[in-house]
C-alpha positions in Angstrom: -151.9 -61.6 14.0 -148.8 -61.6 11.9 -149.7 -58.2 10.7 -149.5 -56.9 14.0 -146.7 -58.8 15.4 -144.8 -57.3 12.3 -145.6 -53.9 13.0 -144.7 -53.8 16.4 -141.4 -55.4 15.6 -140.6 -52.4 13.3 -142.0 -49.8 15.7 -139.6 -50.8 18.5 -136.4 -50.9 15.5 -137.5 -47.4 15.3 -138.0 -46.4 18.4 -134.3 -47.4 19.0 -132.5 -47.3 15.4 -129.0 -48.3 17.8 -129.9 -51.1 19.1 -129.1 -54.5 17.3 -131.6 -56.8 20.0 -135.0 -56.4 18.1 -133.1 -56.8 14.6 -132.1 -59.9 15.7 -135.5 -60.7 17.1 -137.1 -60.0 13.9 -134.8 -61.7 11.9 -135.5 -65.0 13.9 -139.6 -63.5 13.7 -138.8 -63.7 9.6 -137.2 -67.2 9.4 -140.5 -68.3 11.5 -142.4 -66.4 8.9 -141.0 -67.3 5.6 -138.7 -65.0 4.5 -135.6 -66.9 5.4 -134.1 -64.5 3.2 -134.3 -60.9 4.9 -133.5 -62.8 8.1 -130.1 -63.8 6.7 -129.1 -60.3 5.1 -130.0 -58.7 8.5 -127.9 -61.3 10.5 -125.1 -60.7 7.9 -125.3 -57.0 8.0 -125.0 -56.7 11.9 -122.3 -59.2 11.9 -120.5 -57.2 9.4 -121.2 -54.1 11.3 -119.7 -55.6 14.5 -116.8 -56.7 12.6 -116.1 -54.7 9.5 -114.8 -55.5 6.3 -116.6 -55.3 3.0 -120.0 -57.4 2.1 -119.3 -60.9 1.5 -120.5 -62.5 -2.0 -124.1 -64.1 -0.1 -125.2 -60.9 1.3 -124.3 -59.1 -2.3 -126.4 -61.8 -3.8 -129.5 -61.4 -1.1 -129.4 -58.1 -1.8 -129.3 -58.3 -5.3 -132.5 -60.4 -5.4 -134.6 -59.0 -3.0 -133.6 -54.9 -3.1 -136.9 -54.2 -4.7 -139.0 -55.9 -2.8 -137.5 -54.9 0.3 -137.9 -51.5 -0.8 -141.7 -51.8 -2.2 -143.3 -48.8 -4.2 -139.7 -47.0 -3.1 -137.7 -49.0 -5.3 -139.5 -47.6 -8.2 -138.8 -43.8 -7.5 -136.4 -42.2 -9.9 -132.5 -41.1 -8.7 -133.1 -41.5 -5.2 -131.1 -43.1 -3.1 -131.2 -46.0 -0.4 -128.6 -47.5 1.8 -128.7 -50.3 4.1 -126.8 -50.7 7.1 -127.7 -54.1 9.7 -130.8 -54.7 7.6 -132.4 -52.1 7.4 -132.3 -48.7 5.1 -130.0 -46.5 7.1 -129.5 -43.3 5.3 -131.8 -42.2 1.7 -132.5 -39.1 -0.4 -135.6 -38.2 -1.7 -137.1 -35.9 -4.1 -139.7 -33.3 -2.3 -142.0 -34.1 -5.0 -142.2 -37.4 -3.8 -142.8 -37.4 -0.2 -146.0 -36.9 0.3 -146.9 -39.6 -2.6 -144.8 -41.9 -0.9 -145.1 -41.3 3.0 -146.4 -44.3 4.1 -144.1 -46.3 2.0 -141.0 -44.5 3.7 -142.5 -45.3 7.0 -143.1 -49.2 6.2 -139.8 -49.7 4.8 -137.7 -47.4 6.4 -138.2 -48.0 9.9 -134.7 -47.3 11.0 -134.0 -44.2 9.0 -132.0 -42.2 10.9 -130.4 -40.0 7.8 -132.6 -38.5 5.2 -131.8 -35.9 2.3 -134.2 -33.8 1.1 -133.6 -33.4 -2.8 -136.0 -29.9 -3.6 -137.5 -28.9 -0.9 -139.3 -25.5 -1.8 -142.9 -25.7 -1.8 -143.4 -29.3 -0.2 -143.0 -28.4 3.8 -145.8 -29.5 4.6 -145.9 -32.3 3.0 -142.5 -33.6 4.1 -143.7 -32.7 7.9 -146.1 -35.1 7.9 -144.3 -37.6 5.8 -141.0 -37.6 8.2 -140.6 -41.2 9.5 -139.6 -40.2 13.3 -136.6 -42.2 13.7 -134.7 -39.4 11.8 -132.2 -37.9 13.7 -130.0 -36.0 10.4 -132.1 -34.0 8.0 -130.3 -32.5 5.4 -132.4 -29.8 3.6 -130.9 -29.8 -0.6 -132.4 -26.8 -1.6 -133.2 -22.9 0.2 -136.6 -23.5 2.3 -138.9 -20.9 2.2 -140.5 -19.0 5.0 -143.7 -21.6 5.0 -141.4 -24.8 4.3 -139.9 -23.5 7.9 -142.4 -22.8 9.5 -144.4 -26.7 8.8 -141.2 -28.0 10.3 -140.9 -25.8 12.9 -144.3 -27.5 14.4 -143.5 -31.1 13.3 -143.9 -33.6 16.3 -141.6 -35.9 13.5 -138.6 -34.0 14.5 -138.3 -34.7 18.1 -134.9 -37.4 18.0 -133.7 -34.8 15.2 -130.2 -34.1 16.0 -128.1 -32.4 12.9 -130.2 -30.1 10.2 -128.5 -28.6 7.4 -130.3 -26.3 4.8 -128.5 -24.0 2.1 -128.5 -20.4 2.7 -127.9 -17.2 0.9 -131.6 -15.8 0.1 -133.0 -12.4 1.4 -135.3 -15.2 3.0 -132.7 -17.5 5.1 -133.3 -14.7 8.0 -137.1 -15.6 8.4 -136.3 -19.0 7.8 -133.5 -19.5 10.3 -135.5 -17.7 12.6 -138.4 -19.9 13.0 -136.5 -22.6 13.0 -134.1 -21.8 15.7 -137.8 -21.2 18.0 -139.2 -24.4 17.2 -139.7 -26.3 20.2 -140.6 -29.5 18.1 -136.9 -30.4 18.1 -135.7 -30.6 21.4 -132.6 -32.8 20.0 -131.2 -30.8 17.6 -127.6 -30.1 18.7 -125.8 -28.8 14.9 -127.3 -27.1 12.3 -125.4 -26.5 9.2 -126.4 -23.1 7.1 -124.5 -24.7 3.7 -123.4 -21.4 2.2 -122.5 -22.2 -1.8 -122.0 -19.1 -3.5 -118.8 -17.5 -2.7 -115.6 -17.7 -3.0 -113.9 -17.2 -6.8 -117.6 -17.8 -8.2 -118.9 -14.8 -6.1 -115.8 -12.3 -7.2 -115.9 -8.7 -5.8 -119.5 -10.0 -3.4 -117.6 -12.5 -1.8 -116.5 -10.9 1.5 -119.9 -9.4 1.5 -121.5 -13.1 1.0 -119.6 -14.5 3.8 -120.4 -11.7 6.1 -124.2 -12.1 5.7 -124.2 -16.1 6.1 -121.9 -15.5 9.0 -124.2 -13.2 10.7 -127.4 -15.7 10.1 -125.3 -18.3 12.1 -124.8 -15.9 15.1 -128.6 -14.3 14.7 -129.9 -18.3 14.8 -127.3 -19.2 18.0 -128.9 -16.2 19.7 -132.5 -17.2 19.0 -131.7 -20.9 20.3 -129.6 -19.8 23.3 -126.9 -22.4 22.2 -124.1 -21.7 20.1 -125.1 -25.3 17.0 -125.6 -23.4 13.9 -121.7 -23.0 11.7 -121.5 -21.9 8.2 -119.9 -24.5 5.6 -118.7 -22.7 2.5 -117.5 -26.1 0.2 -115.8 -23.6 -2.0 -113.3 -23.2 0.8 -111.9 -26.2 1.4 -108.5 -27.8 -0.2 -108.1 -29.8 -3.8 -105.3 -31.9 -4.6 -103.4 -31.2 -7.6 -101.7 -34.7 -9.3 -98.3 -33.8 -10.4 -99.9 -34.7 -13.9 -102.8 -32.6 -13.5 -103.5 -32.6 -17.2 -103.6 -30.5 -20.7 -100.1 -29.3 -19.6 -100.7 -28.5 -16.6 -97.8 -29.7 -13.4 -98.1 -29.5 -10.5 -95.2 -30.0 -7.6 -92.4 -28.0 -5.9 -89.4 -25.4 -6.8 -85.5 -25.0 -4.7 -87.1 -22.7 -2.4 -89.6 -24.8 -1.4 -92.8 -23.4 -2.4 -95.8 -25.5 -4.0 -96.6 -24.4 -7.6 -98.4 -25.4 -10.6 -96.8 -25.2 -13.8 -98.9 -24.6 -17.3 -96.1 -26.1 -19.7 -95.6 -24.5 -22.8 -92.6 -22.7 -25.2 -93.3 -19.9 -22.1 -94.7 -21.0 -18.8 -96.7 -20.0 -16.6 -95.1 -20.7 -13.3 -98.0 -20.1 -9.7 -96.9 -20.2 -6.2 -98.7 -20.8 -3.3 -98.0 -20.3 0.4 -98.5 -22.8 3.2 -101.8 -22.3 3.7 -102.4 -23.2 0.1 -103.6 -20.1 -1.3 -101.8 -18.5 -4.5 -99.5 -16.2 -3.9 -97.3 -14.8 -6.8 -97.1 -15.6 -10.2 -94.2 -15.9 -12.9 -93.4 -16.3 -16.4 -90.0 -18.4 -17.6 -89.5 -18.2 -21.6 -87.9 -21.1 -23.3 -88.3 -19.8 -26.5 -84.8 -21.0 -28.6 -84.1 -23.4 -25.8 -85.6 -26.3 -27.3 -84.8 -28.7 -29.5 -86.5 -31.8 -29.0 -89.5 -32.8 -31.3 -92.8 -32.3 -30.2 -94.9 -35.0 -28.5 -97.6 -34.7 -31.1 -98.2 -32.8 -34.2 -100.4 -30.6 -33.0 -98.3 -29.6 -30.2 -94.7 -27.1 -30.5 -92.6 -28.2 -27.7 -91.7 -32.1 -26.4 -92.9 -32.1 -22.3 -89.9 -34.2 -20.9 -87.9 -31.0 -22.1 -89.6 -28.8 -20.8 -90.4 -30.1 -17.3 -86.2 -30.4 -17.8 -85.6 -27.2 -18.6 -87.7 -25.9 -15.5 -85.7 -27.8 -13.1 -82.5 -26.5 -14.7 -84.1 -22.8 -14.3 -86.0 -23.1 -11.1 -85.6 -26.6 -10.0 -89.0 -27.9 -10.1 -89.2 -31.3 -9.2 -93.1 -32.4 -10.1 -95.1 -34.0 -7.2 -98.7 -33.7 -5.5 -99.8 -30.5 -4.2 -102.8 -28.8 -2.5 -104.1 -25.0 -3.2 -107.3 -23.9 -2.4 -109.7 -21.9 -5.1 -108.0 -19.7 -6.9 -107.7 -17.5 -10.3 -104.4 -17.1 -11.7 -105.2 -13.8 -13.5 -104.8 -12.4 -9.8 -101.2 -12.3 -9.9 -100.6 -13.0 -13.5 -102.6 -11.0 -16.1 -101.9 -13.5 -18.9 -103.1 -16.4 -16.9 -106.4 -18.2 -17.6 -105.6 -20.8 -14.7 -108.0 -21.5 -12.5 -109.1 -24.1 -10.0 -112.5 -23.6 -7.9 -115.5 -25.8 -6.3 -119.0 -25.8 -8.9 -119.3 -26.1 -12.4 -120.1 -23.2 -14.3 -123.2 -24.9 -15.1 -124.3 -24.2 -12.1 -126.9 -21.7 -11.2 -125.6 -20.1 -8.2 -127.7 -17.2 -8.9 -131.0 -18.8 -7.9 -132.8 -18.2 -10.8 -134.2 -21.5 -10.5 -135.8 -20.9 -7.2 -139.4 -19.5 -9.0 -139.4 -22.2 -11.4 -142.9 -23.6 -11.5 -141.4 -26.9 -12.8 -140.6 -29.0 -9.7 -138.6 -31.6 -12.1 -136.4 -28.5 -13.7 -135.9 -27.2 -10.3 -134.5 -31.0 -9.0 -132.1 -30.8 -12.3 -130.8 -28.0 -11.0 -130.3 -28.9 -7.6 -128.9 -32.5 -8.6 -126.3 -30.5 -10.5 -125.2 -28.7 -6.7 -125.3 -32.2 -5.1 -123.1 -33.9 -7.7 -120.3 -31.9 -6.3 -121.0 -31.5 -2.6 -121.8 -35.3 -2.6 -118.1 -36.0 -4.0 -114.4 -34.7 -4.7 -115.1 -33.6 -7.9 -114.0 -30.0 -8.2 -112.9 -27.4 -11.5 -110.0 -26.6 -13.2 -109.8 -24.3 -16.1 -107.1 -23.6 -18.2 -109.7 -21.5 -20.4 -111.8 -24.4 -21.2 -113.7 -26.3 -18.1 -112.4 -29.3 -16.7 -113.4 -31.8 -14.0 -110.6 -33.5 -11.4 -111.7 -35.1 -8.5 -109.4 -36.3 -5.3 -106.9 -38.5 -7.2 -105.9 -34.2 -8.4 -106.2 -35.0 -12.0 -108.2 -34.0 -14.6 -110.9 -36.7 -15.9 -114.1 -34.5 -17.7 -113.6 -32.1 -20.2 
């Protein structure tokens, strides 16, 4: 009877994910039950929810104790990812290659998933149709779907509360993909679709007007094949990066007298960038300081002491370091003797796809993980001719 009375519990928390009542009723169904535990961590969770704040030390400790065997035969899955919000996993990403294994599992322990990344996704569409726990209402697609990946989700009946769908594009494919997508009538919900376009930008060079174009037009072609204007193109390599006024390995960031943003690489001459207001390099300059100093060098290695410099360039230019943001760039563009740059991916990264045939569904994750440790976070690129990582705080921290 238990059984039973369990399962119908965690049918009606995911029949209505929102709705703290039958939380509440299962955690007083648990303490009746024995697990005094769970009961707590889901009281404490909502209350926190209600509230805010950050978890206090007894639900860290619940937690702590009981993760795995909250999570069953998901806790033992490699690099995925689980979150709990009011109890219950709320958001999770998953390998492809695991889904099927592990449907059940995702079902019994996940009843209130409402957010669920897909990490490789090529090849397992049907697999991941039938595995879809139905309370999932924001799919996000970490890989480029082919045509029969599409077209098992297209028919899903686990897609009907879907609501946002994102999937990377950029593939000859994306326009039979998008296509049977946008005619599925198995996801009635669905009211934003995100076409994730990542190669562009500085990485894409002379193709990247031509790259934009094409995922622009497979947004309008899917808006016309829905009849409602919800797919949009995100191009990450777009977006703003802070630079620290400290950026690192000589590089400065701040302003000058006239008021423009620049980023300074320090040395006996300097390479001196300016950007606009809408963050995007501009012009470029050199300022040579050759025979004006005199201070000894902060280390051996080096053939000028900073503090003069940075001295000398407000004396020239008045440059006064401080926190600025640009937007990708390549500083060859205005300064041929520049090897500053500042863009979105790692270099490591294989924007040219030729991963996507790889019969080795492990390799193929590797790869992908390597895209989603940058979309996930603020880490971004700045070279100076060697690569270098900086994340949101605008300074360098990864060599």
């Amino acid at each position: 009877m238990s059984v039973s009375e369990r399962e119908a519990f965690l049918k009606a928390i995911a029949a209505v994910p929102d709705d703290d009542t039958a939380r509440l009723a299962f955690a007083d169904w648990l303490d009746e039950h024995g697990d005094p535990d769970r009961a707590e961590f889901v009281r404490l969770q909502i209350r926190r929810a209600r509230f805010g704040g950050e978890p206090c030390p007894r639900e860290t400790e619940l937690f702590g104790a009981n993760r795995d065997a909250w999570l069953g035969p998901l806790a033992q899955l490699g690099d995925c990812e689980f979150e709990f919000e009011r109890g219950f996993v709320e958001s999770a990403a998953v390998r492809g290659s695991d889904i099927a294994t592990h449907a059940g599992a995702l079902r019994e322990h996940c009843p209130a998933l409402t957010k669920l990344d897909l990490i490789g996704v090529r090849g397992f569409g049907k697999q991941i149709a039938d595995a879809l726990p139905e309370s999932v209402r924001v799919l996000q697609l970490e890989d480029w779907p082919h045509p029969d990946d599409a077209r098992a989700l297209a028919q899903s009946p686990r897609l009907a509360r879907l609501e946002t769908l994102s999937l990377w594009v950029g593939l000859e494919s994306d326009a039979a993909v998008l296509r049977t997508l946008a005619e599925s009538r198995a996801m009635p919900a669905l009211n934003w679709v995100q076409l994730v376009q990542l190669y562009g930008g500085l990485q894409a060079g002379e193709r990247a007007g031509e790259l934009n174009v094409s995922a622009a037009t497979r947004a309008i072609e899917f808006n016309a094949a829905r009849g409602s204007v919800i797919a949009h193109v995100y191009r990450p390599f777009d977006g703003p990066f802070p630079l620290n006024e400290n950026v690192g390995y000589d590089l400065y960031a701040g302003t000058v007298s006239g008021g423009e943003d620049v980023l300074v690489r320090c040395g006996q001459v300097c390479e001196v960038l300016s950007f606009n207001r809408s963050a995007r390099l501009q012009s470029g300059a050199l300022i040579d300081l050759t025979g004006e100093l005199s201070a000894a060098p902060d280390f051996a290695f080096e053939k000028y002491n900073r503090a003069e410099v940075l001295a000398r360039l407000h004396q020239r230019i008045g440059f006064v370091p401080g926190r600025i943001v640009v937007r990708e760039f390549a500083g060859r563009s205005v300064l041929p003797s520049s090897f500053v740059e500042v863009y979105k991916f790692g270099t490591f990264v294989d924007f040219q796809n030729g991963f996507l045939d790889e019969p080795n569904a492990e390799a193929r994750e590797s790869s992908i993980e390597h895209i989603r440790y940058y979309l996930r976070s603020s880490n971004f690129c700045v070279g100076y001719g060697n690569e270098c990582i900086a994340d949101d705080s605008g300074q360098i921290h990864t060599t």
